[in-house]
C-alpha positions in Angstrom: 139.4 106.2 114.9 136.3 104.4 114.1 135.0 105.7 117.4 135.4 109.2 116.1 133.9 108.1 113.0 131.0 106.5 114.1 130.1 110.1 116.1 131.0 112.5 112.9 128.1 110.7 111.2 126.0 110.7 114.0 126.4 114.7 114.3 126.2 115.2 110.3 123.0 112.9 110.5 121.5 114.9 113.3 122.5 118.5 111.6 120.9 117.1 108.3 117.7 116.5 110.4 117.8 119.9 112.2 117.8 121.5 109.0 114.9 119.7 107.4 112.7 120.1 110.1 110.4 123.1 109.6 106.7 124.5 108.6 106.2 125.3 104.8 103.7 127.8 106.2 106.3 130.5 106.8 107.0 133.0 109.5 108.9 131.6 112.5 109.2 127.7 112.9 106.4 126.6 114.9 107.1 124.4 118.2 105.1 121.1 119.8 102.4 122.4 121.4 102.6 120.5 125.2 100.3 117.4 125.6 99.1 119.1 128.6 97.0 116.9 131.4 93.9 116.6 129.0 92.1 113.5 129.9 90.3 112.7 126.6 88.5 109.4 127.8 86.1 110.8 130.2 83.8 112.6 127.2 81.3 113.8 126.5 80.9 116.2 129.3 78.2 117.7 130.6 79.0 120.8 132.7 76.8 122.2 134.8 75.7 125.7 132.6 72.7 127.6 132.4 72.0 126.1 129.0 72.9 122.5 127.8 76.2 122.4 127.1 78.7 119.6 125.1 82.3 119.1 125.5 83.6 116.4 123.5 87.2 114.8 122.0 86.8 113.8 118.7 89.1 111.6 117.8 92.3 113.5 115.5 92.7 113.0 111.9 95.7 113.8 110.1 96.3 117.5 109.3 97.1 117.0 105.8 97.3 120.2 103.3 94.6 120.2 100.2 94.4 122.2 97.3 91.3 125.3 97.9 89.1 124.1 95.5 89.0 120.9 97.3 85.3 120.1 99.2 85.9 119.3 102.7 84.4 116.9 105.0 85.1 116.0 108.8 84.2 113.6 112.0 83.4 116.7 114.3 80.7 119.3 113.9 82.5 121.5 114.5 85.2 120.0 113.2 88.6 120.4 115.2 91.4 118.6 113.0 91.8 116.6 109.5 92.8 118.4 106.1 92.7 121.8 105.7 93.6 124.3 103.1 97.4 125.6 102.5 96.3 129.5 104.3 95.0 129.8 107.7 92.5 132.4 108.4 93.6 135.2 110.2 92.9 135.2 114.0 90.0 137.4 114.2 86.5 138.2 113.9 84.6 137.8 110.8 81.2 139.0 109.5 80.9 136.5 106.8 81.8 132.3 107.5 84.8 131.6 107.1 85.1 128.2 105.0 86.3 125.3 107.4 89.8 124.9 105.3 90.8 128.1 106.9 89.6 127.5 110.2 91.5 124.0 110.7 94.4 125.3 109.8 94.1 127.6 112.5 93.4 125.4 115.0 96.7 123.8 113.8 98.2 126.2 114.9 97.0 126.2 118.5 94.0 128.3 118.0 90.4 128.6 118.9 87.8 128.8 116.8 84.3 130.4 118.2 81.5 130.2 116.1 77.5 131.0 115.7 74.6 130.2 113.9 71.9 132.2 114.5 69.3 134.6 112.6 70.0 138.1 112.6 68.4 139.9 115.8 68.8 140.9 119.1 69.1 137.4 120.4 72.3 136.9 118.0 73.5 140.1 118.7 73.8 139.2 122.2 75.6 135.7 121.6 78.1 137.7 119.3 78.9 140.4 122.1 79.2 137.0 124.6 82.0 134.9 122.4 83.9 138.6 122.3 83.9 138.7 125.4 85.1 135.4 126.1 87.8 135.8 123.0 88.9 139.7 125.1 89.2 137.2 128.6 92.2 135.3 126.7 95.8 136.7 128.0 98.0 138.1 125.5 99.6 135.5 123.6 103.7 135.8 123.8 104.2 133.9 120.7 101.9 136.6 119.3 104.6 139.6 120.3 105.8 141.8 117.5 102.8 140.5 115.5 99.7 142.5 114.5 97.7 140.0 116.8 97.0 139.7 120.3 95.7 135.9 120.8 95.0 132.9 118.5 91.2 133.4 118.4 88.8 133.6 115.5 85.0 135.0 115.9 82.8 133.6 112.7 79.5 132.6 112.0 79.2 129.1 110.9 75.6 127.8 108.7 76.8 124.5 109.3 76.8 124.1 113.0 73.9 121.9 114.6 73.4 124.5 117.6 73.3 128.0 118.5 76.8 128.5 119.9 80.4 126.2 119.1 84.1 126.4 119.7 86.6 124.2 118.4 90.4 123.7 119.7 92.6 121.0 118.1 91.1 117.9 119.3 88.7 119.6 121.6 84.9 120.7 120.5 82.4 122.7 122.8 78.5 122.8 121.8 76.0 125.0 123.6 72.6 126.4 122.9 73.6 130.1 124.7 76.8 131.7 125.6 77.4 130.2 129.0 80.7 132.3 129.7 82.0 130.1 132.8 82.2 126.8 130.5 82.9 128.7 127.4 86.0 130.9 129.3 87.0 127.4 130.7 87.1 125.6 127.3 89.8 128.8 125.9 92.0 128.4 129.0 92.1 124.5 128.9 92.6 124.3 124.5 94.1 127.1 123.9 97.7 126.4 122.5 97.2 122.9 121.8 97.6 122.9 118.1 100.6 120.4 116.8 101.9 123.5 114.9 102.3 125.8 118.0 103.0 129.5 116.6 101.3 132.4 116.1 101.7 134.4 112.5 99.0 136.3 110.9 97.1 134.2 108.2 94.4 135.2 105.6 91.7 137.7 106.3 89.7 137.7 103.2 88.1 134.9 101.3 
């Protein structure tokens, strides 16, 4: 009898558990995104490219929620974890930046942020027609089924990056002074997914 015991509580402990664990961002409960074979001592990296590029591992801070109004900073430019803001931005491309609240979240959630900073011309036109292509060479997502998108990717401009061309994933950052689509394609395949809130809903698309 106190053998029988002992397991009831056991399973009424482990139900109690079951229930409590879940987002409070809504939609479907997210899963662990897999650790995946990413070696994060050997950084930065250098790839060969046909500009100088910079792939690096910051190390992860805590992804803690913050109220909006809430002025952010972070260890990573571009920054790829820490606090963030309640809403994640919506995985797509923007013509205005996107604050960096929205964008971490994102990456939370297993996505990629590609970024820009560059003056208005035909030189940035062509490094915004580059990270779309590189965003359209990402598979479907399956997670993203039955949802109005097709991959965890955001396209903004970003007056805060250091260099012409970025791309964050959680933990991950990529730096380049051009669109050098080998590395760049390469960073989405090896990142993508990698958030600790694996899932894929539809977040905000205004700000």
């Amino acid at each position: 009898m106190r053998s029988l015991s002992l397991c009831l509580s056991l399973f009424a402990c482990t139900a109690v558990v079951v229930a409590c664990s879940s987002s409070d961002d809504g939609g479907p409960a997210p899963t662990p995104a897999p650790s995946g074979p990413r070696d994060r001592t050997n950084v930065p990296r250098r790839p060969a490219a046909s500009c100088p590029v910079v792939i690096d591992a910051p190390a992860i801070v805590s992804p803690q929620h913050v109220p909006e109004t809430e002025q952010l900073t972070y260890n990573s430019n571009p920054p790829s974890s820490g606090p963030h803001y309640p809403v994640w931005a919506a995985f797509r491309e923007y013509a205005a930046p996107v604050p960096r609240g929205y964008t971490i979240h994102a990456l939370e959630h297993g996505g990629v942020v590609l970024s820009y900073k560059c003056d208005p011309g035909p030189a940035c036109t062509a490094i915004v027609e580059g990270l779309r292509k590189a965003a359209a060479a990402v598979p479907d997502d399956p997670k993203c089924a039955g949802s109005a998108v097709r991959a965890r990717v955001v396209i903004t401009p970003d007056p805060l990056l250091d260099v012409p061309v970025a791309a964050a994933a959680w933990g991950w950052t990529y730096k380049a002074e051009c669109v050098d689509e080998p590395t760049l394609t390469t960073f989405l395949k090896d990142n993508y997914g990698l958030g600790p809130e694996d899932t894929c809903a539809d977040g905000r698309a205004t700000f």
